[in-house]
RODO-47075 format. One record per residue: residue in three letters; residue number from 1; x, y, z of N, C-alpha, C, O in turn. Coordinates in steps of 0.05 Angstrom, whole numbers. Example, Ala and Ser with C-alpha at 12.3 -4.5 7.8 and 13.67 -1.06 7.14 Angstrom:
2
DOSE    r    k  n_east  n_north    n_up  ca_east  ca_north   ca_up  c_east  c_north    c_up  o_east  o_north    o_up
DOSE  ALA    1     264     -114     156      246       -90     156     264      -66     156     285      -66     169
DOSE  SER    2     257      -45     142      273       -21     143     258        1     157     268       23     161
This chain:
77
DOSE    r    k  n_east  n_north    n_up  ca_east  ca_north   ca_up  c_east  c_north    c_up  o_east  o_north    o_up
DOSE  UNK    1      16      -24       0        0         0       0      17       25       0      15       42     -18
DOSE  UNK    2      44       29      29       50        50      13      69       48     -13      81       68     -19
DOSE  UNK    3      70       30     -25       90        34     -50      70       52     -71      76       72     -85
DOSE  UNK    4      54       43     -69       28        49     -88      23       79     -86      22       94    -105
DOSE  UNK    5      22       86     -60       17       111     -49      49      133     -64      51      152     -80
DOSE  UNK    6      60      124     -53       97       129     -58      94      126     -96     104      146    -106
DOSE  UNK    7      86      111    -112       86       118    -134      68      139    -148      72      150    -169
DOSE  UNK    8      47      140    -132       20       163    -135      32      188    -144      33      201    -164
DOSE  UNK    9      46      190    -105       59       209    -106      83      229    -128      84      253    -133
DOSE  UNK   10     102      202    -138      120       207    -162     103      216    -183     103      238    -192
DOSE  UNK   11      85      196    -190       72       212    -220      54      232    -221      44      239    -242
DOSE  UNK   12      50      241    -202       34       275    -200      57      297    -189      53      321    -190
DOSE  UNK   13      80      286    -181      101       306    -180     110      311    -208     105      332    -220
DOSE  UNK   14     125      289    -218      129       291    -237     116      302    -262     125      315    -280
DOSE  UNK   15      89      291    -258       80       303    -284      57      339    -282      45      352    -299
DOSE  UNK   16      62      344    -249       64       370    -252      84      386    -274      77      409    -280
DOSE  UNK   17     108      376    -286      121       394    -304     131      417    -283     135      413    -259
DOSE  UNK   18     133      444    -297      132       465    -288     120      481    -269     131      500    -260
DOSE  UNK   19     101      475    -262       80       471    -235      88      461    -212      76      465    -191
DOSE  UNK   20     113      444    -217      119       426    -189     134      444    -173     145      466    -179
DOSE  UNK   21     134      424    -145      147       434    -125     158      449    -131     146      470    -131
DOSE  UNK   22     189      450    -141      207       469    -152     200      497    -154     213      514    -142
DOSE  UNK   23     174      502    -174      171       525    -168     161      544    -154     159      567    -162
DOSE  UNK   24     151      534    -127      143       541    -103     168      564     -94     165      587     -88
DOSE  UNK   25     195      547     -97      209       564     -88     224      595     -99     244      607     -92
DOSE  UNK   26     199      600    -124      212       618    -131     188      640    -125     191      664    -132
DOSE  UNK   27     166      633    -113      146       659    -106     160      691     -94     177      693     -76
DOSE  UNK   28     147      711    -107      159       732     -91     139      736     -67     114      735     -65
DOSE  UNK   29     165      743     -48      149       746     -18     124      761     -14     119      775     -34
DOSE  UNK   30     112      763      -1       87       772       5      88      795      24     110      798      34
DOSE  UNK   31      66      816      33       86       832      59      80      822      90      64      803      94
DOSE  UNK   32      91      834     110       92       817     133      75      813     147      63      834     152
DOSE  UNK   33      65      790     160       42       784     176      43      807     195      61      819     206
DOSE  UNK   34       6      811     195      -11       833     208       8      837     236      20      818     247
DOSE  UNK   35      10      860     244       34       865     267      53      864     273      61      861     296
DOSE  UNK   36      74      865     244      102       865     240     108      880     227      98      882     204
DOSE  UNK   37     127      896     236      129       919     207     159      913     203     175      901     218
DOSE  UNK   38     163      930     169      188       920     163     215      949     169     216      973     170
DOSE  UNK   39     235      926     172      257       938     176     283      940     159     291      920     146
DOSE  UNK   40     296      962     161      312       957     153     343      963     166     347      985     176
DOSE  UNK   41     368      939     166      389       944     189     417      941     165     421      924     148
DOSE  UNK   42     430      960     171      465       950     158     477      944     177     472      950     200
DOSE  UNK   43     493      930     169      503       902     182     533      917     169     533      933     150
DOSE  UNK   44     557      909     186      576       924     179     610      892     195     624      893     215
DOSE  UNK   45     609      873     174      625       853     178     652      850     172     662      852     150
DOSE  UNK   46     665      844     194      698       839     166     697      821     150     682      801     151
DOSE  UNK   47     714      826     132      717       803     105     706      783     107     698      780     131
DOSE  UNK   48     700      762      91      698       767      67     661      794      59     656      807      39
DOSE  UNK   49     649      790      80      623       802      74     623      833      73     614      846      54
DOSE  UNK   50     634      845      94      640       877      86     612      896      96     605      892     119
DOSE  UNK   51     598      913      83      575       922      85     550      918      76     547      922      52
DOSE  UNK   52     530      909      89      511       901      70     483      907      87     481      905     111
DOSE  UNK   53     458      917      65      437       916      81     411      900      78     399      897      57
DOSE  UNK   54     401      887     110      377       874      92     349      889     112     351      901     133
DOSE  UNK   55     326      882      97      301       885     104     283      863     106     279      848      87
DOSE  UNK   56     270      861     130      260       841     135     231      855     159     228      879     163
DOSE  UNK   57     214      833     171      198       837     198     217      836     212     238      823     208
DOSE  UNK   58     208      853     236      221       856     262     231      826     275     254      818     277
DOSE  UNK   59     210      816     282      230       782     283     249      771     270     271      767     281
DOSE  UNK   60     246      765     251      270       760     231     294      776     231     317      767     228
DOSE  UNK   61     287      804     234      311       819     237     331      815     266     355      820     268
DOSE  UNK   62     317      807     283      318       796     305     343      780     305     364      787     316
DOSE  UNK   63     335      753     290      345       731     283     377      741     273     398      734     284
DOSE  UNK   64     375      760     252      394       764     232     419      775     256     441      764     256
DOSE  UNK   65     414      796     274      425       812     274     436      799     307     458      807     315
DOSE  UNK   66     421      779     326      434       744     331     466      735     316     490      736     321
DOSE  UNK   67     450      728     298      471       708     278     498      731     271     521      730     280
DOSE  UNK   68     490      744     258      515       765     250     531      774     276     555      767     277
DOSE  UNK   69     522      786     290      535       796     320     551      768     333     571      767     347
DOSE  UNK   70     541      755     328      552       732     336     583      720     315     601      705     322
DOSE  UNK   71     580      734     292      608       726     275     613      757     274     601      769     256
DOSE  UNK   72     624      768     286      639       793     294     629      818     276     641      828     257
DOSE  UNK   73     602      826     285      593       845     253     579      869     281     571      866     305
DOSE  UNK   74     580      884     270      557       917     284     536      920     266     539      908     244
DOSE  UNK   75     512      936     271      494       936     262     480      958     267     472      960     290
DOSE  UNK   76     471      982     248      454       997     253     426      996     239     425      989     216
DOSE  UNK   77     408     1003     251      381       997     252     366     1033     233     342     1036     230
């Protein structure tokens, strides 16, 4: 039963074509869930990354600015 299921699965992936999975991952983002607003922070790293800025929701930026501070970077908001 699941082989059956498990092959179901292959031939409606597959024969999605261009439709499949794959291109899920190319949607452009959407804007940020109700009570997040967006931000924007430069991030200021040594080599190899240098200066760079991103924009994101306040959580996420959260996240980023975590991770970066954490590999030797400053950050203004």
């Amino acid at each position: 039963m699941k082989k059956i299921i498990a092959i179901a699965f292959i031939t409606a992936l597959l024969g999605a074509g261009s439709a499949g999975a794959a291109s899920a991952a190319t949607a452009a983002p959407g804007p940020p869930p109700p009570g997040r607003d967006l931000v924007t922070t430069t991030f200021h790293c040594p080599g190899p990354h240098g200066t760079f800025r991103i924009t994101a929701d306040s959580w996420v930026m959260g996240q980023y600015e975590w991770y970066y501070g954490e590999h030797g970077c400053t950050y203004t908001s």
